[in-house]
C-alpha positions in Angstrom: 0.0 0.0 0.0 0.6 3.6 -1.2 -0.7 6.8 -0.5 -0.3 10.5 -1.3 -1.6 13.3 0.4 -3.0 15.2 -2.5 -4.5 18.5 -0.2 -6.0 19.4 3.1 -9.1 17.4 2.3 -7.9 14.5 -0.3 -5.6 11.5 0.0 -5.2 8.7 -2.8 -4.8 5.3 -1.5 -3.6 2.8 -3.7 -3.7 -1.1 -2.8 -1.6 -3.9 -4.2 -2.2 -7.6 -4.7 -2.8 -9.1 -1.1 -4.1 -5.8 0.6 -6.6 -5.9 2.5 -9.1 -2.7 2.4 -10.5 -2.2 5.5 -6.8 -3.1 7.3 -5.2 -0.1 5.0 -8.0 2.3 5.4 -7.3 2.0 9.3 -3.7 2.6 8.9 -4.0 5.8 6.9 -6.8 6.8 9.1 -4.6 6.3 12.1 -1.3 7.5 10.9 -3.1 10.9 9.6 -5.4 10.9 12.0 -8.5 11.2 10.5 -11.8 11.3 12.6 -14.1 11.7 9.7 -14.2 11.2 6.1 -16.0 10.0 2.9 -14.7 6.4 1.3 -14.8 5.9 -2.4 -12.9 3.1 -4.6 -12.8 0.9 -7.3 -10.4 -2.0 -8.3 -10.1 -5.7 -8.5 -10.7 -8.6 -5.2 -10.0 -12.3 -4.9 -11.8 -12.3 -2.0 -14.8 -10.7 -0.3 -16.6 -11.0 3.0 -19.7 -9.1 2.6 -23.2 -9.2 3.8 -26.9 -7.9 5.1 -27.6 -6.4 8.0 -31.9 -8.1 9.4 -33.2 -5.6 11.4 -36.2 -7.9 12.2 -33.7 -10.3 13.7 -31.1 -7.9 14.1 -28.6 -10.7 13.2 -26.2 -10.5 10.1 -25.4 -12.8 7.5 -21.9 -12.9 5.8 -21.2 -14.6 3.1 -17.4 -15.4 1.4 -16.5 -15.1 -2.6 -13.2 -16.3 -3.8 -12.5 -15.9 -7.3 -11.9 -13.4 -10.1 -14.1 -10.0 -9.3 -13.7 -6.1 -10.4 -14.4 -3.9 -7.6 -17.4 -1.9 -9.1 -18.1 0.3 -6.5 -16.3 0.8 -2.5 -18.1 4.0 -0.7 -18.6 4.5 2.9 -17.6 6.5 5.7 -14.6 6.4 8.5 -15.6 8.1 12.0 -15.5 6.7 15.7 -17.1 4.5 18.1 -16.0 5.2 21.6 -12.9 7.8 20.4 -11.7 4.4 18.5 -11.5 3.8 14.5 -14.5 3.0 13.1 -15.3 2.5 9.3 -18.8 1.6 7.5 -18.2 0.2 4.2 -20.5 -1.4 1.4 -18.9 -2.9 -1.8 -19.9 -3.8 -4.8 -18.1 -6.6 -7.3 -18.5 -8.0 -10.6 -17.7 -11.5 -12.1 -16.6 -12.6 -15.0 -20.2 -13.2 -16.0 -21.1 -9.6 -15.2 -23.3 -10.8 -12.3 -23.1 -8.0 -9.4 -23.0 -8.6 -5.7 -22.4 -6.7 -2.9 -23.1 -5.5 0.6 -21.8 -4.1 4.1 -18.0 -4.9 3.9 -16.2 -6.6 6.9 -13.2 -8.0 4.7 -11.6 -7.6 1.1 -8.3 -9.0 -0.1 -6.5 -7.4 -3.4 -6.5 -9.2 -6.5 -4.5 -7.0 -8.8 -4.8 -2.9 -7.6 -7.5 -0.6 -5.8 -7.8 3.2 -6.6 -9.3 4.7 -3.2 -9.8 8.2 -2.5 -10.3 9.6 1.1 -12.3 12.6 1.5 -11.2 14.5 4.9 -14.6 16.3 6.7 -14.9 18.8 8.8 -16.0 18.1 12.2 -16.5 14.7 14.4 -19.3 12.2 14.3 -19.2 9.6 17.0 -21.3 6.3 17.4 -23.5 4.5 19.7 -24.9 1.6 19.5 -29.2 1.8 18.6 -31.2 -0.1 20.6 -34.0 0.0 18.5 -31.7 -1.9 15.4 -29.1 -2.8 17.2 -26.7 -1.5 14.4 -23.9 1.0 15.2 -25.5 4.6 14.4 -24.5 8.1 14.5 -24.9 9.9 17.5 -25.3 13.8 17.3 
């Protein structure tokens, strides 16, 4: 992993085979010390762990891909939870068939390269968790 410090508000991350996103988006966030910012990306994976969030049953299912997949779409947000890293990421991939798939990310591993831009904003958002879904929310 690379990344450049393009301005006060922009970094470019880029990701080699064997990276693993959310891993490198924690390092950068730590090292520069970002509290808050916007997650965007694109690339190719070998592996995903991704899935859906029930809020009936408030219980998630993961599910695992291994395989050849472009990274159609990576977008989220980094933040806190107790004054402590905290990302929220959904990913979308591709297969060599052109079926899509995608959900909330929890783990992604490089295939070739990923392009990832981190947008620094203003302020600080932290998190609580909702006992109404059970999921990790904003608190204001």
């Amino acid at each position: 992993m690379e990344y450049k410090i393009l301005d006060d508000t922009n970094l470019l991350i880029r990701l080699d085979p064997g990276d693993e996103i959310c891993d490198a988006l924690r390092q950068v966030a730590q090292q520069e010390q970002l509290g808050l910012a916007k997650v965007q990306g694109l690339g190719a994976v070998k592996r995903v762990v991704m899935g859906v969030y029930n809020v009936t049953t408030q219980q998630y299912k993961a599910n695992t891909v291994e395989g050849v997949f472009e990274m159609l779409s990576l977008t989220g947000t980094i933040d806190t939870m107790k004054e402590d890293f905290y990302s929220h990421l959904h990913i979308v991939i591709g297969d060599e068939a052109g079926h899509a798939y995608g959900g909330h990310l929890n783990e992604a591993v490089i295939s070739a390269t990923a392009e990832i831009v981190l947008t620094k904003l203003a302020g600080k958002v932290d998190r609580e968790k909702s006992a109404k879904t059970g999921l990790n929310i904003w608190k204001f």
